[in-house]
N, C-alpha and C positions, 0 to 999 in steps of 0.2 A: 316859134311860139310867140302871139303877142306880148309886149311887156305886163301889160296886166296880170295874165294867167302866171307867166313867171313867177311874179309876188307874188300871186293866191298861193298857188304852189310850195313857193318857198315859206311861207306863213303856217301854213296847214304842215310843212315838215318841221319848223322850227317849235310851233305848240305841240306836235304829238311828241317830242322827246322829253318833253315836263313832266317832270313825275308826279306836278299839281293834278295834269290829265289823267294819268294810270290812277293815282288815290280818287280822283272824282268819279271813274267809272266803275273803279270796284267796292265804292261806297256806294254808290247807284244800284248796281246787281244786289247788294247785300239785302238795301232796302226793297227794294223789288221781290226777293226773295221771300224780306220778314214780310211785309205788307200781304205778299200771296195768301202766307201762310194762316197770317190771320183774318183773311176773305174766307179761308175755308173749314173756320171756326164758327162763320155765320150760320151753316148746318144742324153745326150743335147746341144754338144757342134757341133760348126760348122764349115768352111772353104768356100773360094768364096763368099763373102756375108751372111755369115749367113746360107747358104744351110746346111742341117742334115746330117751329116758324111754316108760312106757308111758302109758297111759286113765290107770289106776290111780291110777299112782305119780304125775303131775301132779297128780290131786285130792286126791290125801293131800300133797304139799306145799303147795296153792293152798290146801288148809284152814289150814294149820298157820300159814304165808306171813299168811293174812288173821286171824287169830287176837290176831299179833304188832302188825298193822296196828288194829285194832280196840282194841287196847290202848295205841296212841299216840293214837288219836281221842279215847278215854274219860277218856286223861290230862289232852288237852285241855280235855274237856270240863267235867271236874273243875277243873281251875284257873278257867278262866272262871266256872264259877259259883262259885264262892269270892270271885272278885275284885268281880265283878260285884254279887253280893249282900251282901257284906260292908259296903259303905259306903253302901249302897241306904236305909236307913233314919237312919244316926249324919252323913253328908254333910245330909242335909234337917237336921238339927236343929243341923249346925255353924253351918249358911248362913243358919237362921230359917227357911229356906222352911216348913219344918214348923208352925212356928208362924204363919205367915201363912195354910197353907193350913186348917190345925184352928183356926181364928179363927171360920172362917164352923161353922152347924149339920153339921158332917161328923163322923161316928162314926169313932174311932180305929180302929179295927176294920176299919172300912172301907179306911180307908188303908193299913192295914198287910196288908190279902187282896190287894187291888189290888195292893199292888205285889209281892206272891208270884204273882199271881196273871201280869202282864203280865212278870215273868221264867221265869214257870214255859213258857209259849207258847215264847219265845226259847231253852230248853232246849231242848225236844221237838223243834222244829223244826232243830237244831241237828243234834239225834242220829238223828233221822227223814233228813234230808237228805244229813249225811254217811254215814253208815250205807248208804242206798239207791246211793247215788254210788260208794260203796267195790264194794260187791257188783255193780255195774253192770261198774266198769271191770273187776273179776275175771274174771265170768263171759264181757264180751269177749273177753277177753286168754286165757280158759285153755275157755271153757265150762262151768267148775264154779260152782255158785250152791250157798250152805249150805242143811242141809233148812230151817231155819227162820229165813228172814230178819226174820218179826214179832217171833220172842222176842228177835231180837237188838239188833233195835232201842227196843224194848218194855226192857231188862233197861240197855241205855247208857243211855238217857233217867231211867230209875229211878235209877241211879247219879246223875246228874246234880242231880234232884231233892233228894236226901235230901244232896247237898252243898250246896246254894241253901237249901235251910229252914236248916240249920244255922248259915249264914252270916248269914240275914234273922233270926235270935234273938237272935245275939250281936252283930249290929247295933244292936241295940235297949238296948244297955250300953257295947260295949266301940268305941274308931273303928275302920275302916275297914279298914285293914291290920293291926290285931289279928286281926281278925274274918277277914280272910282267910286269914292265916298258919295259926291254930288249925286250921279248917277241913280244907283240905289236906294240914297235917300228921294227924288224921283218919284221913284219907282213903288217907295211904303206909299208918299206923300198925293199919286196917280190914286191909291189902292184906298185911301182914305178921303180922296175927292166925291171917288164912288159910293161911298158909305154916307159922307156928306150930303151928295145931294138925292140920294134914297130916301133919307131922313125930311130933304127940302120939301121933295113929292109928296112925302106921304101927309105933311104937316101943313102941306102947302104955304110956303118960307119961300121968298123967291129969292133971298140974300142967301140959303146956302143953298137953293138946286143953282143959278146963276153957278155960285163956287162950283158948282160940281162939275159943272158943263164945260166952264172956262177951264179949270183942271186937268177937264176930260182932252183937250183940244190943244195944249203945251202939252203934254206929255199923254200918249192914249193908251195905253198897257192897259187899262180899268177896263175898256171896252173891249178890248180882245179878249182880255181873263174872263167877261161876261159871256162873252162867246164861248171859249171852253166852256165852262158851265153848260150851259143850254146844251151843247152838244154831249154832256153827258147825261143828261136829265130825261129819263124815260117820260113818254108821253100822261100818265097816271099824273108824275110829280110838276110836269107843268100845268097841268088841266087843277091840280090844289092848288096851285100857286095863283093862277088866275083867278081864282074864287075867294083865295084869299083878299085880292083886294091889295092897292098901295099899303097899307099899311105892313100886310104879315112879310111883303117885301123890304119895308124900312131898315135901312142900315145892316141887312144880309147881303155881305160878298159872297157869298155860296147860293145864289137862286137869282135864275134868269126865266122870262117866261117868254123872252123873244129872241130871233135872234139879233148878231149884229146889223144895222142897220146898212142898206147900201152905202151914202151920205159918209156914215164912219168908218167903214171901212177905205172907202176910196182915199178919207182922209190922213189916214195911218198910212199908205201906201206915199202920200203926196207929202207927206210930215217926212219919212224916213228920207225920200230919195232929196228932199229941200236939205234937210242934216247935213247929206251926204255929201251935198255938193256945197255946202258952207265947211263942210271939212276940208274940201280941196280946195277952195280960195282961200281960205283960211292957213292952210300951210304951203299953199304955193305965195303968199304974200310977207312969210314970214321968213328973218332972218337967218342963214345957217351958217 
């Protein structure tokens, strides 16, 4: 087996024995659960007197409903890989294990993909799982499923990623809960570039859409989360959105009327694997 996969492997065996994992995932079911439960409250619930909602009107709020939902996932999702990779690499070299295991002929390199590599797994599957789970108990509870449950899970797991490289870089410098903290903070500070330059557009400000853009372009988590969005937004709630106009979009992270753009996504893609590979120079230059 290549050195690489070894790590991932051994990475993926050494977080699933964390009892942080087992409380994370059956804190996740619960919610998933509660959340179901109250998707299929929206039945019950009324407008005009008490009259019984209509098709419609449940799907345009089971969108909206699961939106909000998706955004406490992705928050999750975001801090774990923060935490989780932050100390993934500065933990081996507190303890020497790092040192004991680059003793033998294994390339830095190797150890430092591996272990991006067997947390990168532990993301996807995180955001692939919850994701599918989320849209499951929905479409139970109300019969609405988003048009595009891949981009939505495809755009969390993104998010997630480009918080995990970040975290496995400045691993390779700073300890643990450094590395986390920055991260995260990130990660609000990505989420409120977006809100920023919402506000620039609509006001037409070119000092804070500029902020929003350059924000968008260090750290791009804002653009993906806009992508989930969209991909949960039935066609009704873009088709308002667009009529609304720059404005009723101003400073909403919860409404997209496009989707990601080619251009940003490729750049998320080029952003991660650049991280990536400043984390292996980065601790292949560094003293053990």
């Amino acid at each position: 087996m290549p050195p690489v996969l070894t790590f991932a492997r051994l990475t993926v065996w050494e977080i699933s024995r964390r009892r942080l994992l087992i409380a994370l995932a059956a804190l996740t079911l619960i919610l998933i659960v509660a959340t179901s439960w109250g998707f299929s409250k929206l039945n019950d619930a009324g407008l005009n007197g008490g009259h019984p909602l209509g098709e419609a009107e449940v799907r345009v709020l089971a969108s909206q409903l699961l939106i909000l939902v998706a955004f406490l996932f992705s928050g999750v999702l975001a801090l774990s890989a923060a935490f989780v990779g932050a100390p993934s690499l500065s933990a081996d070299l507190e303890s020497n294990l790092a040192l004991a295991l680059l003793a033998r002929p294994v390339r830095r390199a190797d150890y430092v993909l591996g272990k991006w590599l067997g947390m990168a797994v532990l993301v996807v599957i995180y955001a692939a799982g919850t994701g599918l789970l989320a849209v499951l108990g929905v479409w139970i509870a109300t019969r609405y499923a988003p048009p595009n449950v891949a981009g939505l899970v495809v755009s969390v797991a993104g998010e997630g990623l480009v918080v995990l490289t970040l975290a496995l870089l400045l691993s390779t410098r700073v300890p643990g809960m450094t590395g986390g903290i920055v991260a995260l903070v990130l990660w609000f500070m990505a989420w409120m570039g977006g809100i920023a330059g919402g506000i620039g557009q609509a006001l037409e400000n070119g000092a804070l859409t500029t902020a929003g853009v350059v924000m968008g372009l260090v750290f791009p988590t804002d653009a993906l989360w806009r992508s989930a969005v969209y991909s949960m937004e039935p066609v009704a709630v873009v088709v308002g959105l667009q009529e609304a106009g720059r404005t009723g979009l101003a400073a909403n992270p919860f409404a997209a009327t496009q989707p990601i753009p080619l251009g940003v996504l490729v750049w998320s893609i080029v952003w991660v694997l650049a991280a990536l590979a400043l984390a292996v120079v980065s601790f292949g230059s560094r003293e053990i």
